[in-house]
C-alpha positions, 0 to 999 in steps of 0.5 A: 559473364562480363560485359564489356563497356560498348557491350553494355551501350549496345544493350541499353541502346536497344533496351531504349530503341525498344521503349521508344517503339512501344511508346509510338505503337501504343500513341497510335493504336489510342489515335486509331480507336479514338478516330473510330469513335469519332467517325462513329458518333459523327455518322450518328449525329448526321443520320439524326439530323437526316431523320429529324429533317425527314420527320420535320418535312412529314417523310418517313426516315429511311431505316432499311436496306431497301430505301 
């Protein structure tokens, strides 16, 4: 099987078409779990300002589902 000089280009051309897409699609999964992450420890500092608050006014924090 020979391949011809535009067939070649063509082959290389979508070799690194493809290369770039996994470069991107991995640059965004890393960004999506890092956001997570972050909103994650961010919910986590506010509920321990809320209950250091709570607990600096002699409230109870509010911990259940029923507050």
């Amino acid at each position: 099987m020979n391949l011809e000089p535009h067939q070649t280009f063509q082959l290389v051309s979508l070799l690194a078409v493809l290369g770039l897409f996994c470069f991107s699609l991995r640059d965004k999964m890393n960004y999506a779990r890092w956001f997570k992450r972050w909103e994650a420890e961010r919910k986590a500092r506010r509920d321990a300002e809320l209950a250091a608050e709570a607990r600096a006014n002699g409230d109870e924090p509010k911990t259940g589902p029923w507050d």
